[in-house]
ZAFIDO-745228 format. One record per residue (C-alpha): x, y, z; residue number from 1. Coordinates in nm, 3 decimals, decimal comma. Layout:
BEGIN
         x         y         z   resi
         X         Y         Z    NUM
...
% end
This chain:
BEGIN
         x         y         z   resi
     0,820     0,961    -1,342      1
     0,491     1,209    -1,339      2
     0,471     1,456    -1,043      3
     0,109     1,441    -0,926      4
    -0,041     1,657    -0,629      5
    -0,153     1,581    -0,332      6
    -0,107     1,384    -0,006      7
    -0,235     1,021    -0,195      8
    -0,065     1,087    -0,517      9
     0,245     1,285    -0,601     10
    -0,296     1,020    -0,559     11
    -1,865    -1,256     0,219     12
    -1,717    -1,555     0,397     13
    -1,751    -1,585     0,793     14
    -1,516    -1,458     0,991     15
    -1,154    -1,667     0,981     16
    -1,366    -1,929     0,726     17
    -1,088    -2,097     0,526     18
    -0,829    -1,920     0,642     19
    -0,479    -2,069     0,656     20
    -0,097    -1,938     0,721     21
     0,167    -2,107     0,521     22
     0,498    -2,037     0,445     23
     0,636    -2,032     0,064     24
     1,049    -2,043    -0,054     25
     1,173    -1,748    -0,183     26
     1,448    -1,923    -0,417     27
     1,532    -2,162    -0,119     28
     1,682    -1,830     0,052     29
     1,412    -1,695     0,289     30
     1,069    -1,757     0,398     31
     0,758    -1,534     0,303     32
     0,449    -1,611     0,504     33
     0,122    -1,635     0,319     34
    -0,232    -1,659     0,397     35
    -0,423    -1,911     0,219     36
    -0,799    -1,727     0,110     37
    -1,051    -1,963     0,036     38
    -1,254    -1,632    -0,213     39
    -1,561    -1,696    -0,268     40
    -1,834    -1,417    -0,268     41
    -1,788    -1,041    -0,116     42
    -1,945    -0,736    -0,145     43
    -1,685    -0,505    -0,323     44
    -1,660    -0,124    -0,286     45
    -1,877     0,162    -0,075     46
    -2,184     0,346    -0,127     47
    -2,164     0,543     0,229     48
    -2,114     0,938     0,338     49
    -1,741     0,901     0,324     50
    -1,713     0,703    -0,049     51
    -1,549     0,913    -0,296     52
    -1,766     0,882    -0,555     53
    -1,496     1,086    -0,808     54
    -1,270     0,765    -0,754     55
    -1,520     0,522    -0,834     56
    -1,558     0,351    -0,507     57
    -1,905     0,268    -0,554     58
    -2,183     0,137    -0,673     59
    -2,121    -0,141    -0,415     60
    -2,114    -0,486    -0,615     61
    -2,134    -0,856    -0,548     62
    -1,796    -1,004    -0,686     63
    -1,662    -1,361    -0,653     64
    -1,288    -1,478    -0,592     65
    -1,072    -1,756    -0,635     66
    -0,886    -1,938    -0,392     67
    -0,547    -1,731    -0,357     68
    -0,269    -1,669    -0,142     69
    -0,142    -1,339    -0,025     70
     0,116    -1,185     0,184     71
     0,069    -1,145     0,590     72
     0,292    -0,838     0,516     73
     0,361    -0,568     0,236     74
     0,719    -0,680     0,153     75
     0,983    -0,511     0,410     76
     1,332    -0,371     0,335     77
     1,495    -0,729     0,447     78
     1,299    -0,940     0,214     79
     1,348    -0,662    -0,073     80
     1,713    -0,664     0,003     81
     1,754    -1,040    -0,069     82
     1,592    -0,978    -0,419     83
     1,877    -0,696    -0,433     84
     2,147    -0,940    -0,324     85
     2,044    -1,191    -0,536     86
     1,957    -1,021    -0,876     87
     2,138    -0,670    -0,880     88
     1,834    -0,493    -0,986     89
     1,822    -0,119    -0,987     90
     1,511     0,016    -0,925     91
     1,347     0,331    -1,107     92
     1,436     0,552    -0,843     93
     1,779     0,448    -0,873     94
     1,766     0,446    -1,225     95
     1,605     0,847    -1,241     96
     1,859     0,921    -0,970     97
     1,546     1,106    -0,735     98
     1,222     1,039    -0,575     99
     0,991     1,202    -0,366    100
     1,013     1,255     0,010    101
     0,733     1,399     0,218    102
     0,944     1,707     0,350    103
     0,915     1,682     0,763    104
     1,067     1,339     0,721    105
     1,431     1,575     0,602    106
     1,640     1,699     0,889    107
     1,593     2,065     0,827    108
     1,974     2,107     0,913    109
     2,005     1,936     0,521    110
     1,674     2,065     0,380    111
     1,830     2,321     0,161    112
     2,094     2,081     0,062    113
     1,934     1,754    -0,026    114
     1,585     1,896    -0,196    115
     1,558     2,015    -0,557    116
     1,223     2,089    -0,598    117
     0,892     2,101    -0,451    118
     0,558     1,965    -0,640    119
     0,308     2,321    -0,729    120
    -0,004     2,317    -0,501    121
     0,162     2,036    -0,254    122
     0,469     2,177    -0,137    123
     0,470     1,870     0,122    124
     0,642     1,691    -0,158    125
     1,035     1,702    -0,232    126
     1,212     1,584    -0,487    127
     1,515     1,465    -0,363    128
     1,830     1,349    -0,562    129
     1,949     1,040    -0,422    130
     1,636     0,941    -0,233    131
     1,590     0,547    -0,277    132
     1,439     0,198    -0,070    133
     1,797     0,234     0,084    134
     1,782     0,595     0,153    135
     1,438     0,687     0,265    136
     1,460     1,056     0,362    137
     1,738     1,122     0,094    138
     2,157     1,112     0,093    139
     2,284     1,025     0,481    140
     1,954     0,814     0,539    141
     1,961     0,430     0,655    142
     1,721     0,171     0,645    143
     1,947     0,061     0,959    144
     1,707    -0,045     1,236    145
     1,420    -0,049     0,970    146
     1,454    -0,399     0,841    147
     1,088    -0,495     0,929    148
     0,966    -0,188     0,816    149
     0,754    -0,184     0,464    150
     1,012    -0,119     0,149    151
     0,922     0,228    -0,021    152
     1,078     0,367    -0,334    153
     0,983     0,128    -0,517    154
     0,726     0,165    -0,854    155
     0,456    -0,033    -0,986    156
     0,729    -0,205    -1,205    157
     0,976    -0,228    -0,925    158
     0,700    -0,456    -0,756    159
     0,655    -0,649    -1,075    160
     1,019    -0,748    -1,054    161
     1,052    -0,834    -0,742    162
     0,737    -1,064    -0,764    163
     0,886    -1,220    -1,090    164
     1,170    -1,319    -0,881    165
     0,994    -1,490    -0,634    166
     0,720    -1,664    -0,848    167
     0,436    -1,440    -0,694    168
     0,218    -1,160    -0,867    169
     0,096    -0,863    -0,771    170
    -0,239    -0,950    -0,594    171
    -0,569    -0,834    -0,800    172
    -0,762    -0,524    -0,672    173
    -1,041    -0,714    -0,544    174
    -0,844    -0,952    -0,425    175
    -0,677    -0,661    -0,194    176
    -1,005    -0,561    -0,133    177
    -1,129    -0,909     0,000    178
    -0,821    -0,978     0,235    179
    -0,866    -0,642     0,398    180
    -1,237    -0,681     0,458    181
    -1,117    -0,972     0,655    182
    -1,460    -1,127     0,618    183
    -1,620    -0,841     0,764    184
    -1,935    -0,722     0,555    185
    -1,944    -0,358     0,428    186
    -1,689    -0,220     0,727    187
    -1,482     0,067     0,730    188
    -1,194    -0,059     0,835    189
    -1,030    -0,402     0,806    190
    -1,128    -0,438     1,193    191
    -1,458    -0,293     1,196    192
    -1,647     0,078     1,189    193
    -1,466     0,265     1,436    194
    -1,162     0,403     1,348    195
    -1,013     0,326     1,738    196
    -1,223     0,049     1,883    197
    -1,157     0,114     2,270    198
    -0,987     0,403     2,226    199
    -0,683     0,223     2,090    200
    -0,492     0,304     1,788    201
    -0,534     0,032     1,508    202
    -0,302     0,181     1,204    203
    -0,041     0,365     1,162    204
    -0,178     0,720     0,959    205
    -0,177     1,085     1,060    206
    -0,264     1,248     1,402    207
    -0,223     1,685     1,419    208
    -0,307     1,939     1,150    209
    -0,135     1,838     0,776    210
     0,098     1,880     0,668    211
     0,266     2,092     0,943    212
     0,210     1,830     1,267    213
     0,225     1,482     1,346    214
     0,159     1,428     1,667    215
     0,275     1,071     1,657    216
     0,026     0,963     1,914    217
     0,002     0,605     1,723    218
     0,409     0,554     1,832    219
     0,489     0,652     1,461    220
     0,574     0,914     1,295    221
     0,690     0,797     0,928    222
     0,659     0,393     0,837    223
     0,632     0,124     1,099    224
     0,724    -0,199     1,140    225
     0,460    -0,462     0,933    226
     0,362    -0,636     1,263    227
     0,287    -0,304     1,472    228
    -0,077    -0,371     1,466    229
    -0,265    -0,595     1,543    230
    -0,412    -0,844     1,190    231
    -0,736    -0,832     1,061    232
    -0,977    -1,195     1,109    233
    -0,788    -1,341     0,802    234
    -0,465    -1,264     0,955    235
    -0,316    -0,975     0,743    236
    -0,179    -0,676     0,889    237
    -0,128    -0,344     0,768    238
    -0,366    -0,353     0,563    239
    -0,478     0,035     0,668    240
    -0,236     0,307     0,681    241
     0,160     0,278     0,726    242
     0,237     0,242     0,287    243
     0,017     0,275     0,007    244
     0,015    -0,138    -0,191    245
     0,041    -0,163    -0,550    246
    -0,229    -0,334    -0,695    247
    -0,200    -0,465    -1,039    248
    -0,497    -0,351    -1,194    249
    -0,494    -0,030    -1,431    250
    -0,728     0,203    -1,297    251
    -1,036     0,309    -1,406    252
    -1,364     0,503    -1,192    253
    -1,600     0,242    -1,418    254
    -1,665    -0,072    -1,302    255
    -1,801    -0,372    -1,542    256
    -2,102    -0,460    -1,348    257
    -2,174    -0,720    -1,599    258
    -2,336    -1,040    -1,389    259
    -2,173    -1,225    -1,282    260
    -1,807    -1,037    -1,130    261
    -1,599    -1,338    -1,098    262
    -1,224    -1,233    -1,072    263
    -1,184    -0,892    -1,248    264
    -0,872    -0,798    -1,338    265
    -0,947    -0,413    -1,422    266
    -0,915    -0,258    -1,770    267
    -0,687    -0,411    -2,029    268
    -0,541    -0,110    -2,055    269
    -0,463     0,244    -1,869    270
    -0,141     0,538    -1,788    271
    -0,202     0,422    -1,378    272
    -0,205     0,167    -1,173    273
    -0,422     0,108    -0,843    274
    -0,293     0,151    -0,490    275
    -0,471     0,082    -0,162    276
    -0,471     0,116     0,186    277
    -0,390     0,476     0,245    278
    -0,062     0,567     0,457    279
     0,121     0,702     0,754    280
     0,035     1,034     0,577    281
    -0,332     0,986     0,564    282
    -0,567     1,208     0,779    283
    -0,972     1,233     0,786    284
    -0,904     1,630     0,689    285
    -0,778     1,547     0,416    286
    -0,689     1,211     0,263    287
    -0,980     1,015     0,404    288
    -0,804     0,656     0,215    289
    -0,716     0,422     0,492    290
    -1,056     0,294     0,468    291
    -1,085    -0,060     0,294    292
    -1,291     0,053     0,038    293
    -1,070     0,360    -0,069    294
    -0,878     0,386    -0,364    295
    -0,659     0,560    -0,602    296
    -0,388     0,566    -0,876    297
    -0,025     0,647    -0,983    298
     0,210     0,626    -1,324    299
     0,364     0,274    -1,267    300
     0,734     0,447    -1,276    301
     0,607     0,647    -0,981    302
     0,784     0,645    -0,632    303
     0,755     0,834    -0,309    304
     0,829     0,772     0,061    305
     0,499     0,628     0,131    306
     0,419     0,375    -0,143    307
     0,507    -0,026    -0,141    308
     0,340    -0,353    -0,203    309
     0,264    -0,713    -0,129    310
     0,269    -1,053    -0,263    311
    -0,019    -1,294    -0,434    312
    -0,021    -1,596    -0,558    313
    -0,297    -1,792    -0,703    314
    -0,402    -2,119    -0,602    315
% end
């Protein structure tokens, strides 16, 4: 597992056109609700003030999709637990025996106890023995009461597993990318270009001063549950903020713009893999990624408090 810095990293169809729910078996043993996309053509990536140019958001690019499905919801402890049940898989963190844990999240009564190092230059980030899906903020922590909340923990590979198991994939980068636009057209956010339409709190990220204060004023402080927003026009939720989503391209600031883009898959090759959507610990100050365009990358043994993943399937 590589220790990387940082908050991020320890880094068009009309509106509702096509769009179906449906529900899929999970080996017969629970159901996983799906949105049918109908792809088609979208304008991929950003070109505007806030586009991180160093993590080759832009140039902005016409690409074409598929017909897929993909998850309403990243995958939450409950559904991850079945997989558990069902399989016995041990994932990385459990394997390593530590992860990391973003350090407000530890009671400070056990700080000194439970934390064995801190990551150089982002001393927000503990590595904590024992610290797994099932034990969030490290040894003594329960995923009791957070059954609908988005699994964490759990690497690139972990998700790779997991959608073995259930006969999914790991959904495509601009296939992420197209579900959170929501059919919107070159929007910030998967509901439009204000961050709080109304005045009303649309995500679940950071509100105070990072890394010292979270003011919570979204109802959250840490994860929350998949449905606590309100969905995008294709139906998806959390698709901004709460966990980072594993994507399964290998990431690379260079896109192919090679006419025509029909369903890119990223490089054949790479050390990371892509994750999107930005998290409960992003803030404009400083981790500007909960935007739909944002992006950027982690080792796929790699696990934290703050990362998960959804389901695709193609159709």
């Amino acid at each position: 597992m590589t220790e990387r810095n940082g908050c991020c990293v320890v880094k068009n169809v009309p509106r509702g056109s096509g769009v179906q729910q449906t529900k899929i078996s999970l080996h017969g043993s629970s159901d996983c609700e799906m949105i049918a996309l109908p792809g088609g053509s979208f304008m991929m990536g950003s070109e505007d003030a806030d586009a991180r140019s160093s993590d080759g958001e832009g140039p902005v690019r016409e690409v074409t999709l598929s017909p897929f499905l993909l998850g309403k919801y990243p995958i939450t402890n409950r559904r991850f637990n079945l997989f558990i049940q069902q399989t016995g898989y041990k994932t990385e963190a459990e394997v390593f025996g530590w992860s990391f844990v973003f350090w407000l999240h530890i009671p400070g009564e056990r700080f000194r106890f439970i934390v064995e190092d801190t990551v150089a230059g982002a001393a927000w980030w503990c590595k904590v023995p024992g610290a797994t899906w099932t034990s969030p903020e490290g040894p003594g922590s329960k995923i009791d009461g957070r059954e609908e909340h988005p699994v964490v923990h759990v690497s690139w590979n972990d998700a790779q597993a997991f959608c073995h198991w259930a006969g999914m994939r790991l959904p495509s980068e601009a296939e992420w990318e197209y579900a959170a636009r929501g059919g919107l057209k070159q929007t910030k956010y998967p509901w439009g270009n204000k961050l709080r339409p109304d005045g009303q709190h649309r995500c679940n990220i950071w509100q105070g001063t990072f890394p010292n204060e979270d003011s919570g004023d979204d109802g959250y402080i840490g994860s929350c549950p998949v449905d606590a927003f309100p969905a995008n026009d294709f139906g998806m939720h959390s698709m901004s903020g709460n966990t980072w989503e594993w994507c399964a391209d290998w990431w690379d600031i260079h896109h192919d713009l090679a006419a025509p883009i029909v369903d890119p898959q990223g490089p054949s090759t790479g050390s990371s893999r892509v994750i999107r959507g930005g998290s409960f610990l992003c803030h404009k100050s400083y981790c500007n990624r909960y935007r739909v365009s944002a992006r950027t990358e982690q080792t796929p043994d790699s696990t934290t408090s703050h990362m998960g993943f959804r389901c695709a399937q193609s159709l």
